[in-house]
C-alpha positions in Angstrom: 48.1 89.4 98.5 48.7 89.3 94.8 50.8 93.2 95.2 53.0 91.1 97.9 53.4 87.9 95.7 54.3 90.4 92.9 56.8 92.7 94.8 58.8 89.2 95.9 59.2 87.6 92.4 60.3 91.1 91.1 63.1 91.1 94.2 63.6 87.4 93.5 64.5 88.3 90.3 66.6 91.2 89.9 68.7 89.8 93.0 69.3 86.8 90.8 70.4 89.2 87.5 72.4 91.4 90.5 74.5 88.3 91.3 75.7 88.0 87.6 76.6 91.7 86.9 79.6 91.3 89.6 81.0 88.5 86.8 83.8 89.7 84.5 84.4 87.1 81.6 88.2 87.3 80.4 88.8 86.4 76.7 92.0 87.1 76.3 93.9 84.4 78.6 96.1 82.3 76.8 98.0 78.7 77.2 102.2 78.9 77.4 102.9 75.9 75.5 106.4 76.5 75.7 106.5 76.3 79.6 103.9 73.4 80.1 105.3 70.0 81.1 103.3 66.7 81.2 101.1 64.4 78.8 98.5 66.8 78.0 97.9 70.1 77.2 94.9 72.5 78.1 93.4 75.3 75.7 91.5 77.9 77.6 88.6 79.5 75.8 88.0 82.0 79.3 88.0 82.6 82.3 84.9 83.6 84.2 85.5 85.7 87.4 82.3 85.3 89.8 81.4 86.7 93.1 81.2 82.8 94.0 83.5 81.1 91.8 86.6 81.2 89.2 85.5 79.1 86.3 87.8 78.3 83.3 86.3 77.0 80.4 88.8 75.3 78.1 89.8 71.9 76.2 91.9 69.2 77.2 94.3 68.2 74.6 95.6 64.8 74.5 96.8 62.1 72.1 93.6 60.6 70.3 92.4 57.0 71.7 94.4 57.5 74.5 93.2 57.5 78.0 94.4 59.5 81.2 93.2 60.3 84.6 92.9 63.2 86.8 93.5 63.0 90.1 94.1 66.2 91.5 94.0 69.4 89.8 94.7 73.0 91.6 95.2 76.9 90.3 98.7 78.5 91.0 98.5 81.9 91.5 101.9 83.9 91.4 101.5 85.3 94.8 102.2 81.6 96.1 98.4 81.0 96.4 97.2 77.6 95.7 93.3 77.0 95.1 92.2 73.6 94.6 89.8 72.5 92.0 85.9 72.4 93.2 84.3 71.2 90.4 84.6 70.2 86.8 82.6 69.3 84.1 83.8 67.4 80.6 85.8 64.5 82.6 85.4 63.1 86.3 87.9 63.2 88.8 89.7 59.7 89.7 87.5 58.5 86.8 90.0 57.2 83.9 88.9 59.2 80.3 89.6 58.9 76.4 90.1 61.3 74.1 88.2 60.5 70.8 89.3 61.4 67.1 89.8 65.5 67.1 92.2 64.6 70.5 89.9 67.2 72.7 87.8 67.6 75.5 85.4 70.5 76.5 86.1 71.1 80.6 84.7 73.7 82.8 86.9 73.6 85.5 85.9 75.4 89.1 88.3 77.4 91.8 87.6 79.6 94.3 86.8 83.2 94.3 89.8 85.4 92.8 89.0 88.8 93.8 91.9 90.5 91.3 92.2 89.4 87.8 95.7 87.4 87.7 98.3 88.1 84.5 99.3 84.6 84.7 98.6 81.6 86.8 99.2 78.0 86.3 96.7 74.8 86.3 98.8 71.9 87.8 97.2 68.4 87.7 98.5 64.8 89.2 97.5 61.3 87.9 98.9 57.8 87.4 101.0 59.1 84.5 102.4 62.1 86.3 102.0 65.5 86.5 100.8 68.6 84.4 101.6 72.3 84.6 99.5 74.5 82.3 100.5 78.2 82.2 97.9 80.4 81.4 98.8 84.1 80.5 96.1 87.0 80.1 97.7 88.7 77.0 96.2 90.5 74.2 96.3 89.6 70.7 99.2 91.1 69.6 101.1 89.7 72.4 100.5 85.8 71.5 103.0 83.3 70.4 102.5 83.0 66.5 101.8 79.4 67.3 98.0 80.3 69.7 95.9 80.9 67.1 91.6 82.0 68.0 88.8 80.3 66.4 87.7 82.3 63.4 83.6 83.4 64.0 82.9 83.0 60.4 
């Protein structure tokens, strides 16, 4: 009894570590300033490629004490695909939110399942004060506008 019990938490457990070795975690996306539109801004900190789910972890940037709403939010792929939002954390859907001092928000922001890591795609949002369009470009370093800086790890 106690050999069976043990032989099922051991499968329990590596099928639950199996499930996060499909992840890739990409670092090196970036936000096009220069080509967004709208009353806020997003700054992507990654993007997390999942068997089950695209999430993008990022900040919302917006003018401090200001407030703003979300209404619908999808991910534009450049293939013409268009994957609507699931899930996100930091802010509620249809719920007006206010920025506080520092003008950011920590979001985690869920799609569906992207099975090939995109170059580029765009994060378009709609709300009572318009519409957002937040290119997102997977570059490295030396590629970034001098104006996208990363956080120093110091």
């Amino acid at each position: 009894m106690k050999k069976n019990l043990l032989i099922t938490m051991c499968v329990a457990i590596l099928g639950c570590t199996g499930a996060h070795m499909n992840a890739r975690v990409v670092k090196s996306y970036y936000f096009n300033g220069k080509n967004s539109s709208g009353v806020m801004e997003f700054v992507v900190d990654s993007v997390d490629f999942r068997k089950d789910l695209t999430r993008v972890y990022g900040k919302l940037k917006g003018a401090p004490h200001t407030s703003h709403r979300i209404d619908n939010m999808n991910m534009r792929l450049m293939d013409g695909t268009v994957m609507p939002c699931a899930d996100i954390d930091g802010v509620d859907m249809q719920r007006w939110f206010q920025w506080e001092d520092d003008g950011l928000i920590p979001v985690e922001i869920d799609f569906g399942t992207i099975t090939k890591i995109p170059d580029t795609f765009i994060i378009v949002t709609s709300g009572p004060k318009g519409e957002c369009q937040w290119p997102i470009i997977n570059g490295k370093k030396s590629k970034r506008p001098n104006n996208i800086t990363k956080k120093s790890t110091r």
